[in-house]
OpenMM code with the backbone's topology and positions (N, CA, C; nanometers):
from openmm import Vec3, app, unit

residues = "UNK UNK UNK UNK UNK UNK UNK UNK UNK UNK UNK UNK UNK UNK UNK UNK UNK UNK UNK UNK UNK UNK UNK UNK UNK UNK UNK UNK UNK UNK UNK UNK UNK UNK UNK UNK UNK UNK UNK UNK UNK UNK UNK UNK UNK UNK UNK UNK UNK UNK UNK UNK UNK UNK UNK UNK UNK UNK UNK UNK UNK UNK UNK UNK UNK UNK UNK UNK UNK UNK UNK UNK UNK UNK UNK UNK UNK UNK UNK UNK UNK UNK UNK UNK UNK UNK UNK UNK UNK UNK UNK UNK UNK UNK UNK UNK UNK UNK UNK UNK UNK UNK UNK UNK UNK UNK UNK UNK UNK UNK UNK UNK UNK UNK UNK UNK UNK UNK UNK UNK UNK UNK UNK UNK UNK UNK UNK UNK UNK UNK UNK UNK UNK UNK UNK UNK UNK UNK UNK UNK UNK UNK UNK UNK UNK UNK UNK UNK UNK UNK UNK UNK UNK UNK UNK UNK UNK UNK UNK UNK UNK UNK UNK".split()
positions = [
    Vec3(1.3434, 2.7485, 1.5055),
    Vec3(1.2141, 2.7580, 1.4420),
    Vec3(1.1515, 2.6186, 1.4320),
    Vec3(1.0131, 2.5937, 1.4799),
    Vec3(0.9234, 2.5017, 1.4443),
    Vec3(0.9486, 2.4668, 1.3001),
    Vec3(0.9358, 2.2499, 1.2668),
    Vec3(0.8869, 2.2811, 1.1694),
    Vec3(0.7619, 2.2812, 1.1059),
    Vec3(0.7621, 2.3019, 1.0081),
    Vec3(0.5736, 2.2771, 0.9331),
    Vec3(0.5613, 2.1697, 0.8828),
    Vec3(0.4305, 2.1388, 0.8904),
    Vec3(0.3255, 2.0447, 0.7686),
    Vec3(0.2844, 2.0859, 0.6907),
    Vec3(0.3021, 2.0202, 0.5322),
    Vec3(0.2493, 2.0779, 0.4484),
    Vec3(0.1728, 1.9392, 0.3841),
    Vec3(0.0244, 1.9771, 0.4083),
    Vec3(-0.0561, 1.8090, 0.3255),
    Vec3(0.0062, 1.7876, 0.1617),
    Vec3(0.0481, 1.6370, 0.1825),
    Vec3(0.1108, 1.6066, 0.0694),
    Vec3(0.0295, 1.5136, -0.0286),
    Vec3(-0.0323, 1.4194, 0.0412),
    Vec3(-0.0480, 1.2835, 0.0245),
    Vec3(-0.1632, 1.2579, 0.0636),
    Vec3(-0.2655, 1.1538, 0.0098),
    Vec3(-0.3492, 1.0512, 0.1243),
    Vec3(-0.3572, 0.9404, 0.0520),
    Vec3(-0.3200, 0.8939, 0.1648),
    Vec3(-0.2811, 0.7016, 0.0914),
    Vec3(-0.3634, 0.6155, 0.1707),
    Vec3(-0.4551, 0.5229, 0.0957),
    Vec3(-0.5508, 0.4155, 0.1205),
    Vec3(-0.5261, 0.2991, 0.0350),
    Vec3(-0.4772, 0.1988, 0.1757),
    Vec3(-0.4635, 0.0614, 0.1758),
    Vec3(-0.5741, -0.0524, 0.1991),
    Vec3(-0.6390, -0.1696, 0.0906),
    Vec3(-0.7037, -0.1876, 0.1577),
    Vec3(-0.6005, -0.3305, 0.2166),
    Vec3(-0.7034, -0.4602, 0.2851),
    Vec3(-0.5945, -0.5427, 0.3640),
    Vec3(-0.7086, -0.6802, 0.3749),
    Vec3(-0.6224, -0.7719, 0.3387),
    Vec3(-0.6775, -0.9286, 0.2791),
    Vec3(-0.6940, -0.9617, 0.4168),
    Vec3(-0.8445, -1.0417, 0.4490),
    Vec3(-0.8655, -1.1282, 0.5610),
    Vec3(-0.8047, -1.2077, 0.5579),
    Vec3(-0.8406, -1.3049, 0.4204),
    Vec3(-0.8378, -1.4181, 0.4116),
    Vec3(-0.7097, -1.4776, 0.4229),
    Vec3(-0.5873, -1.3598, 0.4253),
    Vec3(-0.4603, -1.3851, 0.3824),
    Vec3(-0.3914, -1.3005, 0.5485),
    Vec3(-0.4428, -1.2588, 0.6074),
    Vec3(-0.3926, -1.2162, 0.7665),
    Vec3(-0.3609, -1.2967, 0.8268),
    Vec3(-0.2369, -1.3014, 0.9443),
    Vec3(-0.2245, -1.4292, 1.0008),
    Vec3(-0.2518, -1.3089, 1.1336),
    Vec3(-0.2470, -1.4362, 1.2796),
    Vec3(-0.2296, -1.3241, 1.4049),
    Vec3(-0.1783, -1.4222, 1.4810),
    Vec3(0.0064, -1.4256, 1.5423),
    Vec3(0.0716, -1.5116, 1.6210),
    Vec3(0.0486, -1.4670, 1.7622),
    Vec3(0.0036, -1.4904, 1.8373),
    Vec3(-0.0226, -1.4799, 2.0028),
    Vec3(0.1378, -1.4795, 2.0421),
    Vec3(0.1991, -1.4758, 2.1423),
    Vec3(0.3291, -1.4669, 2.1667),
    Vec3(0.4165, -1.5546, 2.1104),
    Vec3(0.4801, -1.4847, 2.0318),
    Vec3(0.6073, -1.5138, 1.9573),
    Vec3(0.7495, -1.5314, 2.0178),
    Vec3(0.8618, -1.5745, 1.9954),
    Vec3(0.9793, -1.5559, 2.0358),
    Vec3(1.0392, -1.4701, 2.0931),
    Vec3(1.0332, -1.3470, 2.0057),
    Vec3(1.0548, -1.2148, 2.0855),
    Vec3(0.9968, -1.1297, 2.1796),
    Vec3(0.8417, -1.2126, 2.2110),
    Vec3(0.7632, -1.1894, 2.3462),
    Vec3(0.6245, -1.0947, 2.2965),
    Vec3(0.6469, -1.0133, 2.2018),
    Vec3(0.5133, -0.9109, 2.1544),
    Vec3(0.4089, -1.0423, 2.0783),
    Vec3(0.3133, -0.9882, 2.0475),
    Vec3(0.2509, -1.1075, 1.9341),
    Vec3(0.2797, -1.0419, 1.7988),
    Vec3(0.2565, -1.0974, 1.6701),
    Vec3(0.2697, -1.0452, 1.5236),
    Vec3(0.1492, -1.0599, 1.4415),
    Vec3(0.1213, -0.9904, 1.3752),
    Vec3(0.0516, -0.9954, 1.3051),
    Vec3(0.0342, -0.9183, 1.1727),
    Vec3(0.0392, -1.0331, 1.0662),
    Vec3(0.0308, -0.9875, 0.9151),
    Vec3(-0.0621, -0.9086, 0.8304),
    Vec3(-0.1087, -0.8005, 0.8062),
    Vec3(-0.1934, -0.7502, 0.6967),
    Vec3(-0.1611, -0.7324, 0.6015),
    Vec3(-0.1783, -0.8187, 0.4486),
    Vec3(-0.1641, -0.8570, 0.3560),
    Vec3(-0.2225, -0.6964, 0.2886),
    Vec3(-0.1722, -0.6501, 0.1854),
    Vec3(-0.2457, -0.5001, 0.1623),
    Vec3(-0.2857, -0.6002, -0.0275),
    Vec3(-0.4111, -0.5382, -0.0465),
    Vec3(-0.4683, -0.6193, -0.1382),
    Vec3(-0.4838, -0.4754, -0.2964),
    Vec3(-0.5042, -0.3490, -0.2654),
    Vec3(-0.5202, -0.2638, -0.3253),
    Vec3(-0.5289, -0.1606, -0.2578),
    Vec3(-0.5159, -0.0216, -0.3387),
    Vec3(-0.5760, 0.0811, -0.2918),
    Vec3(-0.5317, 0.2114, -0.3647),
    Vec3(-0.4883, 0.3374, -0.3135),
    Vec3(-0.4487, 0.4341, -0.3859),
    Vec3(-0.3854, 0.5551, -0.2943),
    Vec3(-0.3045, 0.6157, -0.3591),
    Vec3(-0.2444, 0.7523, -0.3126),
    Vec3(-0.2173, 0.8819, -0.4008),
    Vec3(-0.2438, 0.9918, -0.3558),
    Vec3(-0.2927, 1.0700, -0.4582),
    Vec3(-0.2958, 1.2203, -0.3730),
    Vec3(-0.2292, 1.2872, -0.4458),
    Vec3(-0.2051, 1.4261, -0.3783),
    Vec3(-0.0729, 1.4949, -0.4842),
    Vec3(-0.0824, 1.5865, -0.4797),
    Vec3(0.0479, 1.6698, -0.5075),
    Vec3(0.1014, 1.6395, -0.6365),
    Vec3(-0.0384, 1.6566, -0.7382),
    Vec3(-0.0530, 1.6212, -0.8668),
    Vec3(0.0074, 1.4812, -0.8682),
    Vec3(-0.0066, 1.4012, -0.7930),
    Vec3(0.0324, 1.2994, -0.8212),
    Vec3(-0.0765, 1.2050, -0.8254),
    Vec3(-0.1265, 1.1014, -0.8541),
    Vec3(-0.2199, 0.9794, -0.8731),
    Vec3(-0.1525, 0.8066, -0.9000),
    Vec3(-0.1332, 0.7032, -0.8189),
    Vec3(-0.1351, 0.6198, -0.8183),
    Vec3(-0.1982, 0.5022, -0.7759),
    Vec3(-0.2237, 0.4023, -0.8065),
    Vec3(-0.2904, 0.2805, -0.7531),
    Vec3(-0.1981, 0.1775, -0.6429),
    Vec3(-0.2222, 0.1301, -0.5589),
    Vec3(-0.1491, 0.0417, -0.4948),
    Vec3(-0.1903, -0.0601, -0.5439),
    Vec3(-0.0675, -0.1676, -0.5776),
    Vec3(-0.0776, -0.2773, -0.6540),
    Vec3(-0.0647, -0.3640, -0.5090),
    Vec3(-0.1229, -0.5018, -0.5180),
    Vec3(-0.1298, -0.6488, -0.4491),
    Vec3(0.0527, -0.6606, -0.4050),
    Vec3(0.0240, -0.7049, -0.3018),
    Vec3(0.2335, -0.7923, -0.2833),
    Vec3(0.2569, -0.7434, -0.1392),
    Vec3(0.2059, -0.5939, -0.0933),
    Vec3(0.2745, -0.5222, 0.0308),
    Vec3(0.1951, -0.5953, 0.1410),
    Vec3(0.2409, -0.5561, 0.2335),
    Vec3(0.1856, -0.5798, 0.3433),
    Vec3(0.2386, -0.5276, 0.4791),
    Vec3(0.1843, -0.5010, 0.5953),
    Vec3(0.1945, -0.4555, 0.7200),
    Vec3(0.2453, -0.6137, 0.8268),
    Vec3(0.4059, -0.5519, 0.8844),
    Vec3(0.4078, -0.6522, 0.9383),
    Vec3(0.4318, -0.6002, 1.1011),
    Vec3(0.2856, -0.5857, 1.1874),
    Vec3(0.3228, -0.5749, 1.2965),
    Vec3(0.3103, -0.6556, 1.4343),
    Vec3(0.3927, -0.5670, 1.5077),
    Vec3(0.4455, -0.5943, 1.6483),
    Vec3(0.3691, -0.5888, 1.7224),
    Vec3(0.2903, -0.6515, 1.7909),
    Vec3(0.1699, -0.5885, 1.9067),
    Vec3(0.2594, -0.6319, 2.0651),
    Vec3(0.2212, -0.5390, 2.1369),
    Vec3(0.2765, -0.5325, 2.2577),
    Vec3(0.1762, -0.5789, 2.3866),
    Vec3(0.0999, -0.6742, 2.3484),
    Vec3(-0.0057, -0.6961, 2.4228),
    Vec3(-0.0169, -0.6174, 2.5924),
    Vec3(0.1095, -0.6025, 2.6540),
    Vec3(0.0870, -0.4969, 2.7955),
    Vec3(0.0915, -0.4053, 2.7647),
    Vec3(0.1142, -0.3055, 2.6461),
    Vec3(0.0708, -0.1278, 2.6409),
    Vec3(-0.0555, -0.1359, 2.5126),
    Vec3(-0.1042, -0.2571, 2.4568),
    Vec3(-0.1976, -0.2346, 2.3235),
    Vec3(-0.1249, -0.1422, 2.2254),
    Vec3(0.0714, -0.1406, 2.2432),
    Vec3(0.0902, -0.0594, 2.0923),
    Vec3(0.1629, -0.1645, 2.0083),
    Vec3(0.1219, -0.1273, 1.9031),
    Vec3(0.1768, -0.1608, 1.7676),
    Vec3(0.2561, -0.1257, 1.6825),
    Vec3(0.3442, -0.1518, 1.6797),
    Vec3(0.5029, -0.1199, 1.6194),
    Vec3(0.4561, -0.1699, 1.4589),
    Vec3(0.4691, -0.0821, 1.3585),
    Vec3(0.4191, -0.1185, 1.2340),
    Vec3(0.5476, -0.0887, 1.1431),
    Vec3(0.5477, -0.2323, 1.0068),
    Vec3(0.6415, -0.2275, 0.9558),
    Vec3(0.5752, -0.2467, 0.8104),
    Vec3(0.5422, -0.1616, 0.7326),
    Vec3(0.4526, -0.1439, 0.6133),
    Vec3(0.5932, -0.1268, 0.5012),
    Vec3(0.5489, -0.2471, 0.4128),
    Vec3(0.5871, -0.1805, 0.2764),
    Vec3(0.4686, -0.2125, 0.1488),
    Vec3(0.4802, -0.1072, 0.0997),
    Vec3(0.3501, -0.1562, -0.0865),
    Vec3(0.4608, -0.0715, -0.1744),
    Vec3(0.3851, -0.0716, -0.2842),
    Vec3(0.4223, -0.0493, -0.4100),
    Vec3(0.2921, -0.0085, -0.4970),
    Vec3(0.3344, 0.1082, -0.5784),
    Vec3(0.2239, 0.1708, -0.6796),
    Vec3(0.2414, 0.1959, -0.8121),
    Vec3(0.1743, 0.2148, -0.8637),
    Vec3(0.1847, 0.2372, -1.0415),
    Vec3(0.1107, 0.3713, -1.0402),
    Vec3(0.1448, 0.4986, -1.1373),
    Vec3(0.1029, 0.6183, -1.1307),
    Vec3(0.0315, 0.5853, -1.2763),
    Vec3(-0.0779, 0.6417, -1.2713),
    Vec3(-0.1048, 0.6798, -1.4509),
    Vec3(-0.0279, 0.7196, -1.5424),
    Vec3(0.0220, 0.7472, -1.5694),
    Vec3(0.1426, 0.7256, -1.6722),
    Vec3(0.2582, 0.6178, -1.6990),
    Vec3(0.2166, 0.5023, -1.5422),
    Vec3(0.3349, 0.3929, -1.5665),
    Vec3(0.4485, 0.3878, -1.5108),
    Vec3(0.4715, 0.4823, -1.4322),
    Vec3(0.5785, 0.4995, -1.3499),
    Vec3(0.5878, 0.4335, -1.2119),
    Vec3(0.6953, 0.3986, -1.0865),
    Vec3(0.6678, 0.3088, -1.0081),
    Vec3(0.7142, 0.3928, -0.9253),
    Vec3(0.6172, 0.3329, -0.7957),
    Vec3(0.6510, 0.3609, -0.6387),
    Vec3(0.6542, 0.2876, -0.5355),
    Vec3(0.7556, 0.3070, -0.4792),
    Vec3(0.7859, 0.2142, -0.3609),
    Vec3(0.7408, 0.2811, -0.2057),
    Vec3(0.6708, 0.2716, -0.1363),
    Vec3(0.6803, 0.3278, 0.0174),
    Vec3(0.6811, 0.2245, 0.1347),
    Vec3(0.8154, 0.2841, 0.2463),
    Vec3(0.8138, 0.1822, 0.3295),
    Vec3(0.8167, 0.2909, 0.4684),
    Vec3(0.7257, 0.2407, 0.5783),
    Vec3(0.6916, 0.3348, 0.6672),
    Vec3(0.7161, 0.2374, 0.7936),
    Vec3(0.7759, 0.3099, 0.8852),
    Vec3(0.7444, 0.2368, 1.0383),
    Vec3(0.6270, 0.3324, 1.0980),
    Vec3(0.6022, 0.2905, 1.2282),
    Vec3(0.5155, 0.3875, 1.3185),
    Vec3(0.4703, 0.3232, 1.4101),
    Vec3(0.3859, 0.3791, 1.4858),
    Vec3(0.3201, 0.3433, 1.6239),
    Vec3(0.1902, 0.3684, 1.6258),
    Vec3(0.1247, 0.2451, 1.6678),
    Vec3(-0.0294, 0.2916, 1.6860),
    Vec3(-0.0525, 0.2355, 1.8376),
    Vec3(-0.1752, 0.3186, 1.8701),
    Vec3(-0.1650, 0.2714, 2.0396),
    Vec3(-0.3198, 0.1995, 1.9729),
    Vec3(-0.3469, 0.0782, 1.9995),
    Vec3(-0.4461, 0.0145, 1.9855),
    Vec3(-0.5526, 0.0069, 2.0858),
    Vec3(-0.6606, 0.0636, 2.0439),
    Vec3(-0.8095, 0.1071, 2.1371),
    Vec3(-0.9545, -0.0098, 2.0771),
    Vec3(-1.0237, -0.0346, 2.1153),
    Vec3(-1.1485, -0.0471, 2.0601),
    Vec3(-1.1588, -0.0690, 1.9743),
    Vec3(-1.1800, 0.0369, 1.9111),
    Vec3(-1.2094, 0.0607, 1.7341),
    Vec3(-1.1101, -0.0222, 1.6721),
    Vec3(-0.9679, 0.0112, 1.7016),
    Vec3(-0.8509, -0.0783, 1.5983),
    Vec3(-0.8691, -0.2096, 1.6183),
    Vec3(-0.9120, -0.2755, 1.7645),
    Vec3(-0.8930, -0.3836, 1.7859),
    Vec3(-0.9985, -0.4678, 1.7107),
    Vec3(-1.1388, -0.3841, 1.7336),
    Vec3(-1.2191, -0.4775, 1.5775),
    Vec3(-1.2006, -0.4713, 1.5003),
    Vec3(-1.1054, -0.3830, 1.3603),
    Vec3(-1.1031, -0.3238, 1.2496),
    Vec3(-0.9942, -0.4941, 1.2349),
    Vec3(-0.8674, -0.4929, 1.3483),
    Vec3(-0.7977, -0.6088, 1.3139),
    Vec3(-0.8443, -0.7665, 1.3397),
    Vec3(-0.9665, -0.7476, 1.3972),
    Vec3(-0.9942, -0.8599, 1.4981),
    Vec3(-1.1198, -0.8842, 1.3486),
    Vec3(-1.1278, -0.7992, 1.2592),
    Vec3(-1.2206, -0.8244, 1.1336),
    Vec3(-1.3301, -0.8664, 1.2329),
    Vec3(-1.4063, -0.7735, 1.2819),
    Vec3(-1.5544, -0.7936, 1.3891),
    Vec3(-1.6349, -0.7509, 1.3195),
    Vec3(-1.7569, -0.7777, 1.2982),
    Vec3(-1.8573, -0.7779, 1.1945),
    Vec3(-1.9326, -0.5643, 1.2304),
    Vec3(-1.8843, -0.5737, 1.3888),
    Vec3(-1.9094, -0.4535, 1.4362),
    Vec3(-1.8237, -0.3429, 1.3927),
    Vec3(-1.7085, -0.3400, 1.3240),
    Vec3(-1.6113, -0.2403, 1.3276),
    Vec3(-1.6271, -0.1409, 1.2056),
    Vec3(-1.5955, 0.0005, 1.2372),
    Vec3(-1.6707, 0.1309, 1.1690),
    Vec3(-1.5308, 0.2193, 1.1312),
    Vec3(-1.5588, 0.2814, 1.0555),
    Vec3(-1.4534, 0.4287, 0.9893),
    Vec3(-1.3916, 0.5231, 1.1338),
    Vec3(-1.3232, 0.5557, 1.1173),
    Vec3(-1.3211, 0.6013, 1.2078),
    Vec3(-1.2792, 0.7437, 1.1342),
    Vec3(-1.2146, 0.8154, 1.2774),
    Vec3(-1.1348, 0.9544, 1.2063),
    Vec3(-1.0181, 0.9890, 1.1773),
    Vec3(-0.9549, 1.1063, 1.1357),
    Vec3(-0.7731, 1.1176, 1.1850),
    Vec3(-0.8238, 1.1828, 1.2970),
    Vec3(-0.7543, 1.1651, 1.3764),
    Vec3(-0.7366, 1.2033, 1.5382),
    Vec3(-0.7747, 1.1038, 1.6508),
    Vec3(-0.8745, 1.0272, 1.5820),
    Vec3(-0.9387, 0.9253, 1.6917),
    Vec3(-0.8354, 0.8322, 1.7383),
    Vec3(-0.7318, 0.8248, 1.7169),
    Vec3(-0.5862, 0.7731, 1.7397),
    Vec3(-0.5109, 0.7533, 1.7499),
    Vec3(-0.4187, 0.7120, 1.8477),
    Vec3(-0.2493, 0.7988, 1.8682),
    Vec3(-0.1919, 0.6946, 1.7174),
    Vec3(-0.1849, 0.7391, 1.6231),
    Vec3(-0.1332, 0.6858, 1.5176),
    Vec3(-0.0552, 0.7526, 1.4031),
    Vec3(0.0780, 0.7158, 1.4179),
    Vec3(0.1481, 0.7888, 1.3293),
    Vec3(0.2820, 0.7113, 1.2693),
    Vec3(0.3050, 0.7299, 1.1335),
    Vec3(0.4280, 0.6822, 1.0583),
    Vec3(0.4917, 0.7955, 1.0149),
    Vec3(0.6196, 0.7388, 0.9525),
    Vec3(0.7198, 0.8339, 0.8715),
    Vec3(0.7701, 0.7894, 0.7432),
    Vec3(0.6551, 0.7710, 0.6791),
    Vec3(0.6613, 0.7130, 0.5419),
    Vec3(0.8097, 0.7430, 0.4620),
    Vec3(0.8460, 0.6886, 0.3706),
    Vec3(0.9438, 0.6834, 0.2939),
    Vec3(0.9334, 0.6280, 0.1292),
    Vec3(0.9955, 0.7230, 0.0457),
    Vec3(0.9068, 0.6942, -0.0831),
    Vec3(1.0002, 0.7428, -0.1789),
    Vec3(1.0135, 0.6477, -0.2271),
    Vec3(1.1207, 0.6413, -0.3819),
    Vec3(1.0489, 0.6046, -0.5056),
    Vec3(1.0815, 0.6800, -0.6356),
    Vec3(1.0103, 0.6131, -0.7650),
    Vec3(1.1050, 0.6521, -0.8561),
    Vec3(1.0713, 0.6096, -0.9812),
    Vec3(1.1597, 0.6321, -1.1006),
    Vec3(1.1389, 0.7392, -1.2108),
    Vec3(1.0478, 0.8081, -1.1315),
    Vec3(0.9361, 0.8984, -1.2441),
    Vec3(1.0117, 1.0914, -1.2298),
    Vec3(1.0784, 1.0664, -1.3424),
    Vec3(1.1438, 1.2193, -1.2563),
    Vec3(1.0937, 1.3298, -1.2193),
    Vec3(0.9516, 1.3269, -1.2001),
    Vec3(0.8661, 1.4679, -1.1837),
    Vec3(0.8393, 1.4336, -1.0695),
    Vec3(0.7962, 1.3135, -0.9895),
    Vec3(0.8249, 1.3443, -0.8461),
    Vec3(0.9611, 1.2991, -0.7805),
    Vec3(1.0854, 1.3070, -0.8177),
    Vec3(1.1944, 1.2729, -0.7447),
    Vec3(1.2289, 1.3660, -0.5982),
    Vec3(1.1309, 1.4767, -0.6276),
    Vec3(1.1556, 1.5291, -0.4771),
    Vec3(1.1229, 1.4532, -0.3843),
    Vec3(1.0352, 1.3484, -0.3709),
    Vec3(1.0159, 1.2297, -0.2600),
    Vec3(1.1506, 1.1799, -0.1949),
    Vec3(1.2006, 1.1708, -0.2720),
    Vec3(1.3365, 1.0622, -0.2346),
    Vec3(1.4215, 1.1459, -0.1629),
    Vec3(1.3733, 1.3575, -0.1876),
    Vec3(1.4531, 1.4140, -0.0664),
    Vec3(1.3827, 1.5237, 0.0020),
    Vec3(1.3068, 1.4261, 0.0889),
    Vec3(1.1604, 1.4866, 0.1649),
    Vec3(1.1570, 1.3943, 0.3136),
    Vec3(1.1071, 1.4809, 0.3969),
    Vec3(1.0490, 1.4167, 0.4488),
    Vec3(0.9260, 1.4370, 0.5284),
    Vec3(0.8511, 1.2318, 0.5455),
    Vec3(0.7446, 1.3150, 0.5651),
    Vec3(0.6862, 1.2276, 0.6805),
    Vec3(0.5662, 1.2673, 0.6941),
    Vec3(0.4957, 1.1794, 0.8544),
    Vec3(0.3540, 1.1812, 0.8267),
    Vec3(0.2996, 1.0898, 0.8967),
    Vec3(0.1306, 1.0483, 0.8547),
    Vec3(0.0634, 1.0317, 0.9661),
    Vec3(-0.0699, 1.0515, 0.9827),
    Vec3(-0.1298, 1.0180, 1.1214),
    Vec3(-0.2474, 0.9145, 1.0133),
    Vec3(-0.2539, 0.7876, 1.0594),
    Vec3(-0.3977, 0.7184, 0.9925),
    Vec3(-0.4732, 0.7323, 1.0885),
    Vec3(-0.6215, 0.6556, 1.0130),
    Vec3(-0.7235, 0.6164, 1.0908),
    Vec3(-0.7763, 0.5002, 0.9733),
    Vec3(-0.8963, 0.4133, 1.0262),
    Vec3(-0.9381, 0.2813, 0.9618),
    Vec3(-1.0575, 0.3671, 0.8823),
    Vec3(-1.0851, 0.2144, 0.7469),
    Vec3(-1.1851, 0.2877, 0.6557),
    Vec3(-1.2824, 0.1162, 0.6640),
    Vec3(-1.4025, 0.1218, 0.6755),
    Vec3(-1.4530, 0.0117, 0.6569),
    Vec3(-1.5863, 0.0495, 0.5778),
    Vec3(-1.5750, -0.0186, 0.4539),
    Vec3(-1.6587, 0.0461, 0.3353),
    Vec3(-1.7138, -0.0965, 0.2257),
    Vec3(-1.7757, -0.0423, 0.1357),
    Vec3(-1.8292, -0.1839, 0.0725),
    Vec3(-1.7135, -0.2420, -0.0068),
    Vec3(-1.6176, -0.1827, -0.0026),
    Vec3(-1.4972, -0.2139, -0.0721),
    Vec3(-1.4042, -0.3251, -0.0017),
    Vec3(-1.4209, -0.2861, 0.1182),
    Vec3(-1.3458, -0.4158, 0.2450),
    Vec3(-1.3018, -0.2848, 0.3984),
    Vec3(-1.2071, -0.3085, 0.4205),
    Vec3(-1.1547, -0.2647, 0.5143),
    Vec3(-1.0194, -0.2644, 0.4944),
    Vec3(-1.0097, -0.0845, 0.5543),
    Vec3(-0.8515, -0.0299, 0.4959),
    Vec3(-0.7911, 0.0435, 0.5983),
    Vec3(-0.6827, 0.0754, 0.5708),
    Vec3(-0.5903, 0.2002, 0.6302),
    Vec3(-0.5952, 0.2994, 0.5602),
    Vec3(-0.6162, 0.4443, 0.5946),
    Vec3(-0.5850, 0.5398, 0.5076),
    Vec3(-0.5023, 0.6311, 0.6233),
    Vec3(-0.4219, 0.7283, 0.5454),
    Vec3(-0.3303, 0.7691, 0.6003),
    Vec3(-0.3361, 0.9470, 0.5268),
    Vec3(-0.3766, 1.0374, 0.6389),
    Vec3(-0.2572, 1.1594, 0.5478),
    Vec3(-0.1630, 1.2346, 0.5698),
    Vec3(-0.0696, 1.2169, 0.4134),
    Vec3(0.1013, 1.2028, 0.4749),
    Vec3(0.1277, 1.3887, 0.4738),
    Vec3(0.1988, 1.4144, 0.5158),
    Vec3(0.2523, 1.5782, 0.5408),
    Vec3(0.4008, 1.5525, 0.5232),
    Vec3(0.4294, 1.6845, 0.4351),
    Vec3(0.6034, 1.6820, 0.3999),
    Vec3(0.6129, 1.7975, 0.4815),
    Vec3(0.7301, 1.7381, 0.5622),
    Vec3(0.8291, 1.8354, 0.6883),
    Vec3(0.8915, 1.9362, 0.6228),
    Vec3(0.8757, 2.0904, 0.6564),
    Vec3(0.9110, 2.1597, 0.5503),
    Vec3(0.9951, 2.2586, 0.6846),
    Vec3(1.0595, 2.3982, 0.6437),
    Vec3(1.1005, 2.4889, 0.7266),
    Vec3(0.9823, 2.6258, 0.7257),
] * unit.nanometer
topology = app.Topology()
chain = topology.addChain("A")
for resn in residues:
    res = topology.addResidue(resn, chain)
    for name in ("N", "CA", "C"):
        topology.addAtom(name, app.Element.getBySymbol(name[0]), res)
């Protein structure tokens, strides 16, 4: 039997210019590049939290296929005070659109979910015992970019793998 998606989540990161680095070929041959995650929020499945400052995206760019090997971790606070940790890998195939969204181009726009082969497998632990089913779930995300008067973000929505 197939399994299912069941929408769990949508999580929006936003991500510090001023604090991005971008290494052209590195040691290990891909280039790297840092997105500092500055705020944002996730919220679904009676759940509500803020993403607090500290995380950040540390990826891999493959300059001969344009993919991006992504190594994300943040951290959140729920309204009530409780904490969350999420750490996600994934793959984005980098087009156009991503390449200004990272290239911070004065031209770069929202895009959609689908407009991109983009997907993680988030991972998410907290201390709050009303969602401890996280910690035995699993789940997967397709993003797309958000560019708004707020700055420019990642948003993501996550789906728990169900039977």
């Amino acid at each position: 039997m197939t399994p299912k998606l069941d929408f769990a989540f949508t999580m929006r990161v936003y991500l510090s210019k001023e604090n991005s680095i971008a290494m052209a070929k590195i040691k290990s041959g891909p280039s790297r590049v840092v997105l500092p995650i500055t705020h944002g929020s996730l919220e679904g499945s009676g759940l509500k939290a803020t993403i607090l400052p500290g995380g950040g995206d540390w990826i891999l760019l493959d300059p001969s296929t344009n993919v991006s090997h992504l190594d994300v971790r943040t951290h959140a606070r729920t309204t009530d005070g409780h904490s969350i940790y999420v750490h996600y890998g994934g793959v984005l195939k980098l087009d156009d659109a991503g390449n200004k969204v990272i290239g911070w181009a004065p031209d770069a726009k929202t895009t959609q979910f689908g407009d991109h082969d983009w997907f993680t497998a988030p991972v998410i632990e907290t201390d709050d015992p009303a969602y401890k089913w996280v910690e035995t779930s699993m789940f997967v995300g397709q993003g797309r970019y958000i560019v708004d008067e707020v700055g420019t973000a990642v948003e993501y929505q996550i789906y728990k793998v169900t039977n």
